[in-house]
VEXDREN-2710 file (C-alpha; in Angstrom, 1 decimal):
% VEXDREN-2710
k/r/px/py/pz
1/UNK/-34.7/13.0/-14.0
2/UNK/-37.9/13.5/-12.9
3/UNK/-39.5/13.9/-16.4
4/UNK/-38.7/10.3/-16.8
5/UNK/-42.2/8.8/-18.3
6/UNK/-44.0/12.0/-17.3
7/UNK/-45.2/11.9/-21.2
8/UNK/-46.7/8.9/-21.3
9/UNK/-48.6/9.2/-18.0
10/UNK/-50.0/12.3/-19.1
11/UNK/-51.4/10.6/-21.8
12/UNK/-53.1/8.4/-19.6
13/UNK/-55.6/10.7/-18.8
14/UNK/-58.3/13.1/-20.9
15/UNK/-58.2/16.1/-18.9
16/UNK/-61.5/17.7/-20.2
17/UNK/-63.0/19.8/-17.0
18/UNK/-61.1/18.6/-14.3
19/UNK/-62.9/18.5/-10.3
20/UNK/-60.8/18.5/-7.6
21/UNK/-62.2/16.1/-4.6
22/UNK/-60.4/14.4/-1.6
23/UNK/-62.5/11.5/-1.1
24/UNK/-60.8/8.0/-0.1
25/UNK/-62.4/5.4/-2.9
26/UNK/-62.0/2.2/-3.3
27/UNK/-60.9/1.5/-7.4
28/UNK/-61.6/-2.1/-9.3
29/UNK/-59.3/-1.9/-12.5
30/UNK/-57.2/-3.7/-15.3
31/UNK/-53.7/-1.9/-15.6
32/UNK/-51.8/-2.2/-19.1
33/UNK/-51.2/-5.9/-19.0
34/UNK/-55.0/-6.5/-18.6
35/UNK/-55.4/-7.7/-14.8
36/UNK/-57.6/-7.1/-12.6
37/UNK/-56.3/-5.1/-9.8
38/UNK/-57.8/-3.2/-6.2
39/UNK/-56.3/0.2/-4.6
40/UNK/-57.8/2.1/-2.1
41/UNK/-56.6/5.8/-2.2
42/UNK/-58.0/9.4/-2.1
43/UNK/-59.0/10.8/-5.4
44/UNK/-57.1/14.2/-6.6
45/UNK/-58.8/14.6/-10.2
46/UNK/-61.7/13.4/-11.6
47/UNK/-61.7/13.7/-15.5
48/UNK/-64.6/14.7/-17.4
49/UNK/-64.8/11.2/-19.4
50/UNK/-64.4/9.4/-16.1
51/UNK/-60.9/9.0/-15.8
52/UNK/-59.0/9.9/-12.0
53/UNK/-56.0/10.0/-10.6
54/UNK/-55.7/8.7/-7.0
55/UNK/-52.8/9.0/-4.6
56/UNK/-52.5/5.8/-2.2
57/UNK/-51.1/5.6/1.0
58/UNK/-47.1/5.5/-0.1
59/UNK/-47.6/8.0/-1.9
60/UNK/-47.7/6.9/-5.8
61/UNK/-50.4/8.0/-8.2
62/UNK/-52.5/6.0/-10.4
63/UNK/-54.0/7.1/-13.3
64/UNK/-57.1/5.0/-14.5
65/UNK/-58.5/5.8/-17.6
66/UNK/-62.2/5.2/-18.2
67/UNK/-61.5/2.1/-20.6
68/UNK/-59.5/0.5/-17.5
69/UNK/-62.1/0.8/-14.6
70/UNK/-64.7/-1.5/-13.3
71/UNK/-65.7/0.1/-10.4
72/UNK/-65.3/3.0/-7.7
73/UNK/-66.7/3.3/-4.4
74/UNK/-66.3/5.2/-1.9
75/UNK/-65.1/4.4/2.0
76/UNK/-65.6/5.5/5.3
77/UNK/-61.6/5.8/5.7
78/UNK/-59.5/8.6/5.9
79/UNK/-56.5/8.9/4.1
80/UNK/-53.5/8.6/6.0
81/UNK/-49.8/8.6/4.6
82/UNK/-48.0/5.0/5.5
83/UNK/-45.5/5.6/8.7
84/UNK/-41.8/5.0/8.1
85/UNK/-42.3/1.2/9.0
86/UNK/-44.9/0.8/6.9
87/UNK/-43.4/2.5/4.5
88/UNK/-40.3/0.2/4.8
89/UNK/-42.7/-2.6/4.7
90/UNK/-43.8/-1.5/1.5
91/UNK/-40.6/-0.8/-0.2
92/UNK/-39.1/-4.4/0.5
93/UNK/-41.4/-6.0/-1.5
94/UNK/-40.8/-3.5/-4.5
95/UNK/-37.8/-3.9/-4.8
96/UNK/-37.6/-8.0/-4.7
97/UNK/-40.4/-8.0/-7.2
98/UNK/-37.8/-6.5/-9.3
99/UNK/-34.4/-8.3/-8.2
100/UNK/-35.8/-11.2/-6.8
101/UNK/-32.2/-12.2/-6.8
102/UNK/-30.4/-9.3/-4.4
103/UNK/-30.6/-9.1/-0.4
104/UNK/-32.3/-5.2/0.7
105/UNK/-32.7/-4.0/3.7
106/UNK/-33.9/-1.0/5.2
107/UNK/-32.7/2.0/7.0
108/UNK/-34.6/4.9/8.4
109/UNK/-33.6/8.7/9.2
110/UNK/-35.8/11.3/10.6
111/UNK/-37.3/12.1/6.9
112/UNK/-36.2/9.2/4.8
113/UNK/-37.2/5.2/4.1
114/UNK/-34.2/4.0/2.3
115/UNK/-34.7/0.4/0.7
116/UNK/-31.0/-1.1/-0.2
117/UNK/-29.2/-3.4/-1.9
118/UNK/-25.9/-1.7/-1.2
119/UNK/-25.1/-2.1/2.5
120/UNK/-26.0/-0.3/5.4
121/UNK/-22.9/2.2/5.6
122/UNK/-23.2/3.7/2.1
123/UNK/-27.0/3.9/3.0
124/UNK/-26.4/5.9/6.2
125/UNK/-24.4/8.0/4.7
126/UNK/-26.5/9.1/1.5
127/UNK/-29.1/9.5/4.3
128/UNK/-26.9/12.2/6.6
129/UNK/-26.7/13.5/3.1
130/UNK/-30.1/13.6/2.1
131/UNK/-31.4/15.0/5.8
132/UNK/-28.5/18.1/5.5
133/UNK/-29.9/19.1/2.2
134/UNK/-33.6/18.7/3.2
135/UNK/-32.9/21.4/6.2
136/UNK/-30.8/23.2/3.9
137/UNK/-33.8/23.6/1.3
138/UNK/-36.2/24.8/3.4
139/UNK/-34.5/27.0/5.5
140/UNK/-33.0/28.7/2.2
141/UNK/-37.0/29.3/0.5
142/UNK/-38.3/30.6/4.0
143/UNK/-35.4/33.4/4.0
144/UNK/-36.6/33.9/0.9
145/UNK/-39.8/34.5/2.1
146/UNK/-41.4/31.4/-0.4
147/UNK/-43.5/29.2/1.8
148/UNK/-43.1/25.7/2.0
149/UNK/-43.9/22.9/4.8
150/UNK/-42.1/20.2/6.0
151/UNK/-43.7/17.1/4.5
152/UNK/-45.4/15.4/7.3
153/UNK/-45.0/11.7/5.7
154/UNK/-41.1/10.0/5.0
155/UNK/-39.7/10.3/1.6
156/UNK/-39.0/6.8/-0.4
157/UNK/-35.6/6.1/-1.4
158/UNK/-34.6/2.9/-3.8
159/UNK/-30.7/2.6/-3.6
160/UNK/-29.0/-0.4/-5.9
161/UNK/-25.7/-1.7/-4.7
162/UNK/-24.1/-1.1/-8.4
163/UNK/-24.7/0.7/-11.7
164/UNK/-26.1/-3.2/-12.9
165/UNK/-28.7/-3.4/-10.6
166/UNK/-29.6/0.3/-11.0
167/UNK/-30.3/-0.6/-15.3
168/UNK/-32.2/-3.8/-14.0
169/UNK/-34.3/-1.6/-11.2
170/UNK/-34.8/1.6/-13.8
171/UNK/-35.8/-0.3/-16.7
172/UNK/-38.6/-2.5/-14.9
173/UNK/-39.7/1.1/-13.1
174/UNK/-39.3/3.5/-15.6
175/UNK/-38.3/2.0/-18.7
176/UNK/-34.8/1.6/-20.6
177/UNK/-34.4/5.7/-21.0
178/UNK/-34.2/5.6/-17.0
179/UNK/-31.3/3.0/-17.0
180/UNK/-29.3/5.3/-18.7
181/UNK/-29.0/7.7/-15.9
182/UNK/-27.4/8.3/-13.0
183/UNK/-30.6/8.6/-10.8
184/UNK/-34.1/9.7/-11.1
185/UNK/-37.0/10.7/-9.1
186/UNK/-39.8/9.2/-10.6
187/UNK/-43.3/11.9/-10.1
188/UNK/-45.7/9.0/-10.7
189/UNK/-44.0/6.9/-7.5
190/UNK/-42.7/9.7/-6.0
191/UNK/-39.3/7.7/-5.7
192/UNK/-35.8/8.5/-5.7
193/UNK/-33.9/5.8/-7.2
194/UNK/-30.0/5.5/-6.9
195/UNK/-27.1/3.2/-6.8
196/UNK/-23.7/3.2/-4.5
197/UNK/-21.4/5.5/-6.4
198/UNK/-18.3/4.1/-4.8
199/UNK/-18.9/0.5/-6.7
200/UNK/-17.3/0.5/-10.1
201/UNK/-16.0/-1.9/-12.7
202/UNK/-12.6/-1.1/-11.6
203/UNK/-12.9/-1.1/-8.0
204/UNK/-15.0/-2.8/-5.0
205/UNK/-18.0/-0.6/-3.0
206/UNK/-16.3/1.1/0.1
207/UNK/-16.5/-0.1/3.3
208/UNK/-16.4/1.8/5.8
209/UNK/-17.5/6.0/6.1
210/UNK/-14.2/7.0/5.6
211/UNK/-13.5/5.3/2.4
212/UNK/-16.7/5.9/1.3
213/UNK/-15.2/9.9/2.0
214/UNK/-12.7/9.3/-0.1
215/UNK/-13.9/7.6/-3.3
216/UNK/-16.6/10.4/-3.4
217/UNK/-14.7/13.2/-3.3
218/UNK/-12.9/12.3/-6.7
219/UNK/-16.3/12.5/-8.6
220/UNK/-18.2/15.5/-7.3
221/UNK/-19.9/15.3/-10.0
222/UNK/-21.7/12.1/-9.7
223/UNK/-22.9/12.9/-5.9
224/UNK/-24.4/16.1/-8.0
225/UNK/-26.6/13.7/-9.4
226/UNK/-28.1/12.4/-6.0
227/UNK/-28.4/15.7/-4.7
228/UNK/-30.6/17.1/-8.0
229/UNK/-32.6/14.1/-8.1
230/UNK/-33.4/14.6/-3.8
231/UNK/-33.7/18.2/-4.2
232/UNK/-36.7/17.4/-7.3
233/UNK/-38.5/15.0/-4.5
234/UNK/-37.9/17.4/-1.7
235/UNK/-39.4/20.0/-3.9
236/UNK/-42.5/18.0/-4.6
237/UNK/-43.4/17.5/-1.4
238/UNK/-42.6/20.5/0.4
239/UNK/-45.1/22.3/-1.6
240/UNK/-42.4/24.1/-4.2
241/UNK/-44.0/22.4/-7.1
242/UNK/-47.1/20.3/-7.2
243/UNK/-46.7/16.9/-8.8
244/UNK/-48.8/16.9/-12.1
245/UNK/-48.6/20.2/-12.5
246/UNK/-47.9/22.8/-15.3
247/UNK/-44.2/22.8/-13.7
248/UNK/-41.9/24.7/-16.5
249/UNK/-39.1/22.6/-16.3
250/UNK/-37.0/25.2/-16.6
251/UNK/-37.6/26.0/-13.7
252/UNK/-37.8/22.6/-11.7
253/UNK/-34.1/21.4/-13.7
254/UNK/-33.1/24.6/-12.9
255/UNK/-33.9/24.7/-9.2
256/UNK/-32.1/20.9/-8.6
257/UNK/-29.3/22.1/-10.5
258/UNK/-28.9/25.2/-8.2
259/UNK/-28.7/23.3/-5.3
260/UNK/-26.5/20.2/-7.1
261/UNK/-23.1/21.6/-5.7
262/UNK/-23.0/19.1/-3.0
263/UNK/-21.1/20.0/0.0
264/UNK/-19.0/17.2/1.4
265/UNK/-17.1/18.5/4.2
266/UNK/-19.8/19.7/6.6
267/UNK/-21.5/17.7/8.7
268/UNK/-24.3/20.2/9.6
269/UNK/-25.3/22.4/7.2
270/UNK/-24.7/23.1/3.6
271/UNK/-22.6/25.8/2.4
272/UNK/-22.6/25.6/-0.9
273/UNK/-25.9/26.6/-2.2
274/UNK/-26.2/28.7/-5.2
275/UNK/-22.7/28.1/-5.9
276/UNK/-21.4/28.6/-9.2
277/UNK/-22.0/25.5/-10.9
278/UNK/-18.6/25.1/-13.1
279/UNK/-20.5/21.8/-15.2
280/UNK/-23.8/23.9/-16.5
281/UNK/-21.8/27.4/-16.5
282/UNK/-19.2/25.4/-19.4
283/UNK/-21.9/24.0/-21.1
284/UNK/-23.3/27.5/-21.7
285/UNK/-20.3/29.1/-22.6
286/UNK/-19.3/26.4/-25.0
287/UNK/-22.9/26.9/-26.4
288/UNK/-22.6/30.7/-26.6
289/UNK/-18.6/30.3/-28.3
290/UNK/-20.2/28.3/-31.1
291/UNK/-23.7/30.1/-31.3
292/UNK/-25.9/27.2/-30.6
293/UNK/-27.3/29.3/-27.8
294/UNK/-30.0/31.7/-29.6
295/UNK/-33.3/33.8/-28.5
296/UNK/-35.1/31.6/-30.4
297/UNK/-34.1/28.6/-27.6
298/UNK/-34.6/31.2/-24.4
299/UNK/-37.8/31.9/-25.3
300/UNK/-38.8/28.1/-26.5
301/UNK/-37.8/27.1/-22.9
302/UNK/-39.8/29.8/-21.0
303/UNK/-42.6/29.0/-23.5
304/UNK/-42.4/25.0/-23.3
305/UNK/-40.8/22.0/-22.4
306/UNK/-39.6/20.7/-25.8
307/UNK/-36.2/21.8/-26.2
308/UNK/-35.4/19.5/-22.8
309/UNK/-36.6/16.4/-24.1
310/UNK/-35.0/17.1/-27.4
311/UNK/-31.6/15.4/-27.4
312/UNK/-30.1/17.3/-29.5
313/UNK/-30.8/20.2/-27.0
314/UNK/-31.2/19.2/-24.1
315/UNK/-27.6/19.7/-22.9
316/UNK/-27.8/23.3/-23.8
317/UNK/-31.5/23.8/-22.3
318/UNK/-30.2/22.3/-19.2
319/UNK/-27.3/24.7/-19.0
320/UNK/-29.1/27.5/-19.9
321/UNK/-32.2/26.4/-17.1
322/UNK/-29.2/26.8/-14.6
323/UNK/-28.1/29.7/-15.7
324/UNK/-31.5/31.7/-15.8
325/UNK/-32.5/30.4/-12.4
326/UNK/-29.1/31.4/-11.1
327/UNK/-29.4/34.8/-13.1
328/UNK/-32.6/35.7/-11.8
329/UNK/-32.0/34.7/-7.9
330/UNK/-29.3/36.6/-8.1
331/UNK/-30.6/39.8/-9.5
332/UNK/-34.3/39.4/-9.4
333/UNK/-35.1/37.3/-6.3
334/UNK/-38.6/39.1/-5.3
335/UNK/-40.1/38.4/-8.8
336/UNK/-38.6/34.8/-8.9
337/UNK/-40.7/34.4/-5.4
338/UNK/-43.5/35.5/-6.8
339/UNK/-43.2/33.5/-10.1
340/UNK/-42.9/30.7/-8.2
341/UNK/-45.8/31.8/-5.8
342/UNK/-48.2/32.0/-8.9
343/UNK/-46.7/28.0/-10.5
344/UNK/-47.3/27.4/-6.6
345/UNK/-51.4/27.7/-7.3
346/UNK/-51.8/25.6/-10.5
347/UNK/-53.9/22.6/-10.4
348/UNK/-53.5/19.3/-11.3
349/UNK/-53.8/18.3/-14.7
350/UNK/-54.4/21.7/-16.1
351/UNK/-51.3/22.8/-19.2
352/UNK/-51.0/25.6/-20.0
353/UNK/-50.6/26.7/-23.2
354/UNK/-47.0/28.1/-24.6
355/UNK/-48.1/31.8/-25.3
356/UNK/-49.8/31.8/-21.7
357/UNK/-46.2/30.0/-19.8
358/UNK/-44.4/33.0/-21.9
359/UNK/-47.2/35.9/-20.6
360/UNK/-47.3/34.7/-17.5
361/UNK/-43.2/34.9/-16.4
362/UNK/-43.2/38.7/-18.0
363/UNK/-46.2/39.1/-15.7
364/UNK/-44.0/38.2/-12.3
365/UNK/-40.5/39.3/-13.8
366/UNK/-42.4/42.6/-14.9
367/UNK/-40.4/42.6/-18.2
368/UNK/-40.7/41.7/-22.0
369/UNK/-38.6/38.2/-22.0
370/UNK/-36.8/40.0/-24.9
371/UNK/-35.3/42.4/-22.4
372/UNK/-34.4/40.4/-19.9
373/UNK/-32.8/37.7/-22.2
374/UNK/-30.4/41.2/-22.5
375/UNK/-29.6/41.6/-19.1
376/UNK/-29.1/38.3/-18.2
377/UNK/-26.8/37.7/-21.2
378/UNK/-24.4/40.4/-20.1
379/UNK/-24.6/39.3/-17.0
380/UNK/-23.7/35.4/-18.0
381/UNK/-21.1/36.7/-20.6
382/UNK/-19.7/38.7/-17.4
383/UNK/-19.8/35.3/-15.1
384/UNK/-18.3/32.8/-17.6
385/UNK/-15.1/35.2/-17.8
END
């Protein structure tokens, strides 16, 4: 998911009184393994003890601590997103750096660089996917009177041509908690990393689009995990959430996992948003039927993000992230907007603290988070029958 070393990146940095600034700089540093390394990029944060965070060109931030630099300047540039053949360019590389061993290639839709290892068909077709759900997303949040743009640069997409590959990929990226998944977007690269779902132990990738068709559609539930981890990165650079940001992830899990119903069978649009999603809706209800599900948890995941990286709760926080977000959609749409309108205005590198996260949703929901835990209980106990 997107969390995926969101921890130790935060540490990276001693927030202190944070400055905004724009400025393209040119940055001499020595990253973890001690060499020396150059990247020109426009500076989002500057830390009180010298620290920043800059955002280069395709889009991945770097945060240099004050014990790693050796020297910032500034340029006469201006900071320009690569193009989708630069981008390409720049993904190729990547990815052979990390297989040095597999063949990738690259294919290009109106929003998307993909960089693959698993063939040209299945690549095409996760990208008619991917474009379906970015028109659906942001024609869903303007009805709902939440603004967003259209991200002006193409999104990066890393898909492996088996599950192998994927571990090899997400454990060089990410580390070894990555290769565990099914897919993750990654906040510090601003990746979405995949692999070809129709390649198992048991059987050979697919072919051709209609076989591809066919071996999807008997496990939904794995194309629910591309279409979470695009929604996250179409999200993040639409203007939903703001990457390194105090982002409640109960509300980012919960917002991917409202739109992870993937619909198969148009070709156009996508009809099955805010569909009940039977997966999350069973977790809760199994959680409820043996009372792990308590106040204590709703308000710890309003409050904080602990109970998601907890393993023994983060199946339940998940379900019940789902679940509130679809709860309060449904029934409480105008203060969801505006909830999300006031996360919309945090600044980087600012975290909150867990009394202020709780204040601040009864601020927008206009409610004690006692009484809506209530409502929205009858409401779920209603739904799960």
């Amino acid at each position: 998911m997107h969390r995926v070393g969101l921890i130790a990146f935060l540490a990276l940095l001693t927030c202190g009184n944070l400055a905004p600034a724009v400025d393209v700089v040119e940055v001499d540093f020595r990253n973890e393994d001690g060499e020396a390394q150059t990247i020109q990029g426009r500076l989002l944060v500057e830390a009180a003890d010298g620290g920043v965070l800059i955002e280069t060109r395709d889009g991945r931030f770097w945060s240099i601590t004050p014990d790693q630099l050796v020297k910032r300047k500034p340029t006469d540039a201006s900071f320009q997103r690569l193009t989708s053949e630069q981008l390409g360019q720049r993904l190729l590389p990547e990815a052979k750096t990390r297989l040095p061993d597999q063949q990738f290639e690259v294919v290009k839709t109106k929003h998307y660089v993909i960089c693959t290892s698993a063939g040209r068909k299945y690549a095409e077709w996760c990208g008619e996917l991917l474009e379906r759900l970015f028109r659906a997303f942001l024609l869903h949040w303007k009805q709902k009177k939440v603004e967003l743009s259209e991200p002006a640069h193409p999104l990066p997409i890393v898909i492996l041509a088996n599950r192998q590959q994927f571990a090899q990929y997400a454990t060089a990226d990410e580390g070894p908690s990555a290769a565990e998944s099914q897919g993750y977007y990654s906040i510090k690269s601003n990746r979405v990393v995949l692999f070809d779902l129709t390649a198992t132990s048991q059987s050979a990738p697919a072919k051709s689009t209609a076989e591809i068709n066919r071996k999807i559609a008997a496990s939904p539930f794995n194309v629910a995990t591309v279409v979470h981890e695009a929604t996250h990165q179409i999200a993040f650079n639409s203007g939903m959430h703001t990457r390194m940001a105090d982002n409640p992830l109960w509300v980012t899990e919960g917002m991917a996992m409202y739109f992870e119903t993937p619909d198969l069978r148009s070709r156009s649009g996508w009809r099955t948003i805010g569909k009940p999603n039977r997966v999350r809706s069973n977790q809760l209800k199994d959680a409820i039927r043996k009372k792990r599900r308590s106040s204590e948890l709703f308000t710890s995941i309003l409050s904080e993000d602990k109970p998601f990286l907890d393993a023994k709760n983060a199946a339940d926080s998940y379900a019940e992230a789902w679940a509130l977000t679809y709860f309060v959609i449904k029934t409480r749409r105008e203060q969801y907007s505006k909830y999300i309108k006031r996360l919309q205005e945090k600044k980087r590198l600012f975290w909150d603290k867990p009394e202020d996260r709780l204040r601040e949703f009864e601020e927008c929901f206009e409610a004690q988070a006692a009484d809506i835990e209530k409502e929205y209980l009858r409401y779920m106990r209603r739904f799960t029958r």
